[in-house]
C-alpha positions in Angstrom: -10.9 9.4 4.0 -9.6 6.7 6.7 -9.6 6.1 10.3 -9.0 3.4 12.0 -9.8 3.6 15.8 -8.7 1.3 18.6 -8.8 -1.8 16.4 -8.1 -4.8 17.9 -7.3 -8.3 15.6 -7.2 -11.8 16.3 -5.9 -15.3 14.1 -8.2 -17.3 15.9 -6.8 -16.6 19.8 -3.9 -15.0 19.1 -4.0 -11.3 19.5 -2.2 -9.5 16.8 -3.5 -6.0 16.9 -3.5 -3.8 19.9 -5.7 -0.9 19.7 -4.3 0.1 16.5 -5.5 3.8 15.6 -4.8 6.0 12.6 -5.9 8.4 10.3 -5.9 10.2 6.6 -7.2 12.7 4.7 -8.1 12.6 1.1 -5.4 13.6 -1.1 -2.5 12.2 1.2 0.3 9.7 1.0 1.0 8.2 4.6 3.6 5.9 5.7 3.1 2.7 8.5 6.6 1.7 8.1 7.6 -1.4 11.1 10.4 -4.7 11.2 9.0 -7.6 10.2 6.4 -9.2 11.9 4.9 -5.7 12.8 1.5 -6.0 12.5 1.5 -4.0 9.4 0.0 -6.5 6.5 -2.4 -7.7 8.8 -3.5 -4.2 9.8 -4.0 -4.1 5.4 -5.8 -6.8 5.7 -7.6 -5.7 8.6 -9.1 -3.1 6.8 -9.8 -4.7 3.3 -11.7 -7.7 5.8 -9.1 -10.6 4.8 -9.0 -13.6 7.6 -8.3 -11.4 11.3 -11.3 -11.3 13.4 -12.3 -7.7 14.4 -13.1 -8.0 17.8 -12.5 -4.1 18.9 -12.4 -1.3 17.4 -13.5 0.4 13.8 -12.8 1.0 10.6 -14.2 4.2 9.2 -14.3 5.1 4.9 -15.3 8.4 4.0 -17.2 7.9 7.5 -19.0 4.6 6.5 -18.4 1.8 9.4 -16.7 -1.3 7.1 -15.5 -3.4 9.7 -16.7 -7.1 9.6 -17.4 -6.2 5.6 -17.0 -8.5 2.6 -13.8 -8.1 0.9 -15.4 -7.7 -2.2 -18.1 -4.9 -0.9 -14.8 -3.2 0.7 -13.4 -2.8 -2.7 -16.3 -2.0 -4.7 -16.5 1.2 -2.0 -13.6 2.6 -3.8 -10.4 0.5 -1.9 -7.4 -0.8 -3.9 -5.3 -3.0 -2.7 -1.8 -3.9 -3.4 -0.5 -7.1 -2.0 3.0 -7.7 -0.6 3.2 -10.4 -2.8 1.2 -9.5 -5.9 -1.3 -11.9 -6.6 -1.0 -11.8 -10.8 -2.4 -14.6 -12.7 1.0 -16.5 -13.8 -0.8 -17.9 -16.8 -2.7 -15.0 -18.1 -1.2 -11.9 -20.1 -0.1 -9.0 -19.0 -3.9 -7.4 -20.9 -6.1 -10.4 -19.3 -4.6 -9.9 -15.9 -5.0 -6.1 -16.4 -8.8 -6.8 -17.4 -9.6 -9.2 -14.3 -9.3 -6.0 -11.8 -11.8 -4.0 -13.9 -15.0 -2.2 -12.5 -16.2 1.3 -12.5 -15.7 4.2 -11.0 -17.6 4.5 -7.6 -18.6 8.4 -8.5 -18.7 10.3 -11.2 -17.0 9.2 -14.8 -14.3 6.2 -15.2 -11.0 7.4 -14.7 -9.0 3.9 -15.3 -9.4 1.8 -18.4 -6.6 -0.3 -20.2 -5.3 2.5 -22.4 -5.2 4.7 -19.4 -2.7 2.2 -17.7 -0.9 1.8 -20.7 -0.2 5.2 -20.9 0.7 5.5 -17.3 3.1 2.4 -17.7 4.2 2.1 -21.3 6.2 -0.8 -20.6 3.5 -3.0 -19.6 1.9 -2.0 -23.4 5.2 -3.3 -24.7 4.6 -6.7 -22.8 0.6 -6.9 -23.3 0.6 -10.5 -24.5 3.3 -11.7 -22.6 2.2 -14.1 -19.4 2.5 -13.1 -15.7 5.2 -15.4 -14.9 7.6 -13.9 -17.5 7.2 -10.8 -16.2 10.6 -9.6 -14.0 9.9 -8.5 -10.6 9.8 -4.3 -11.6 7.1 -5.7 -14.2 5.0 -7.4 -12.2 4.5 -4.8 -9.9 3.6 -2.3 -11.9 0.8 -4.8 -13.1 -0.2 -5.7 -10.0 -0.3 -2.0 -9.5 -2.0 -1.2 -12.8 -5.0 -4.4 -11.4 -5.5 -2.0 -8.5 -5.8 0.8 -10.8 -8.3 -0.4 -13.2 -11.1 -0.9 -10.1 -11.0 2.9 -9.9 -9.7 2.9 -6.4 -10.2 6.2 -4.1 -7.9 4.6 -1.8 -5.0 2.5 -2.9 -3.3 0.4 -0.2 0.2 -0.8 -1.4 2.1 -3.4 0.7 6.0 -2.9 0.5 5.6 -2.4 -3.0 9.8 -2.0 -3.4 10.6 -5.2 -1.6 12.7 -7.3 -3.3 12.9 -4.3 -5.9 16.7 -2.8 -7.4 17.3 0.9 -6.3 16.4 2.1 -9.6 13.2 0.3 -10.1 12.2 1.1 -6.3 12.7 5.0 -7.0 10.7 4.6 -10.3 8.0 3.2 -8.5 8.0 5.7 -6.0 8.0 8.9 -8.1 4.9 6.4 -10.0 3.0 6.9 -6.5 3.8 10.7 -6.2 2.2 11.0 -10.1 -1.0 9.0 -9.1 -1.5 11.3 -6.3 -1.3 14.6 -8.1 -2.9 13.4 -11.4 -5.1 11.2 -10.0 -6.0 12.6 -6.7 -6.1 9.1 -5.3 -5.0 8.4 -2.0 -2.3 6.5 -0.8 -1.6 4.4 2.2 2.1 2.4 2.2 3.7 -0.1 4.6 7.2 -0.4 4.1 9.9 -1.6 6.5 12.1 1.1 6.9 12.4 3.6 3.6 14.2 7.0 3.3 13.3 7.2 0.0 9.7 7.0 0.6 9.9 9.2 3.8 10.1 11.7 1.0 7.0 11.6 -0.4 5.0 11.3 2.8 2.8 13.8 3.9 2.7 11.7 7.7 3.7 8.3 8.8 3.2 6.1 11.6 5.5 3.2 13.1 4.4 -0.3 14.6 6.2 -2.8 16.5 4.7 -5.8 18.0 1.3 -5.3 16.8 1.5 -1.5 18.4 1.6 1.9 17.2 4.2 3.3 18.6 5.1 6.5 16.8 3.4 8.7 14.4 4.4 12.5 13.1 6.2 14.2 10.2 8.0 12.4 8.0 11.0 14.7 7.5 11.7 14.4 11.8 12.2 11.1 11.3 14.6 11.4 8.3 16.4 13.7 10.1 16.7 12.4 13.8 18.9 8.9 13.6 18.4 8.2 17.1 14.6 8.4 16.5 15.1 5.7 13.7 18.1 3.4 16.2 15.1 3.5 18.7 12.4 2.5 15.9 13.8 0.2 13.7 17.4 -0.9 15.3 20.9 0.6 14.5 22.3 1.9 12.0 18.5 1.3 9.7 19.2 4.7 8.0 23.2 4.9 7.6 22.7 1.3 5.9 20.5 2.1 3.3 22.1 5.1 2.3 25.2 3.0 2.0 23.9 0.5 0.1 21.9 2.9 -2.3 25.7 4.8 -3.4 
């Protein structure tokens, strides 16, 4: 479905990316999880052709070269993307903002239209006329997710879609991405900082640090091995969410 190999990205002459290289299959949920200042949105926005130079490297969809790529022709390929920090329309309703992300199904018969989202998140039916910027921070990510939705993606790329998020909401939104895969048979790529939770629902994941890949294999070694996480993300990462999510 994905592979990105050796890629290389640049903001102008600062090198951000460093020979970058993963992959997925069709059908999968993976994981880049990474601190801040990873290299993980950029790597997104590597591959959807937002702002970093390609110098290196390649992007491959279904086998099909997309590096250097319009955003727009990346998206229209069957990419859905999720931003970090949502993008909705503040002065449009919950139904307009829902109708801006709308476009047909790359193959076969349209799987996404409004009353298929609404069905998939009743609440945002309940809220249809409200405007974006009355929407709590749950709500408006399940819009921005139900935008992504309504292009019809193959691929969905979701960019720490809990941040910010109560525990509660946050595990709602991550049995959400379990249903779209098995209903929907759409794939899922996820960057999250650090997520036990999500490490759940992964069928792989892959770490970065400074711009680097610097670990990638089975989801449930990670949750399992805290010294593997210390090294990765810095002490005590695991035994502090689990305190703060009792």
């Amino acid at each position: 479905m994905l592979k990105l190999n050796k890629i290389n990205s640049f903001y102008n002459k600062a090198h951000v990316l460093f020979d970058v290289s993963l992959e997925m299959a069709a059908g999968q949920i993976i994981g880049l999880f990474g601190r801040n200042g990873a290299g993980k949105t950029t790597t997104f926005r590597s591959i959807m052709g937002l702002h970093p130079t390609i110098c290196q490297g390649e992007i491959l969809y279904k086998g099909i070269n997309i590096s250097g790529q319009a955003p727009y022709r990346i998206a229209r390929q069957g990419i859905g993307f999720v931003p970090e920090d949502r993008r909705i329309f503040p002065n449009l309703t919950v139904r307009k903002n829902l109708i801006v992300g709308r476009k047909k199904a790359v193959f076969g018969l349209q799987k996404w239209d409004l009353d298929e989202v609404y069905l998939f998140f009743p609440k945002l039916k309940e809220l249809e006329h409200k405007l974006g910027s009355q929407l709590s921070g749950g709500e408006q990510q399940m819009l921005t997710i139900g935008r992504a939705l309504m292009g019809n993606p193959e691929l969905l790329l979701l960019d720490e879609p809990t941040e910010g998020l109560a525990p509660v909401i946050a595990q709602h939104l991550i049995e959400m991405m379990l249903k779209i895969k098995q209903e929907f048979q759409i794939s899922i790529l996820v960057v999250e900082q650090f997520s036990a939770h999500v490490l759940n629902c992964l069928d792989k994941c892959y770490v970065m640090d400074m711009g680097r890949i610097i670990w990638e294999g089975d989801p449930q070694i990670l949750k399992r091995d805290e010294i593997l996480q210390k090294k990765l993300f810095g002490v005590g990462a695991y035994a502090e969410e689990q305190f703060l999510n009792t």
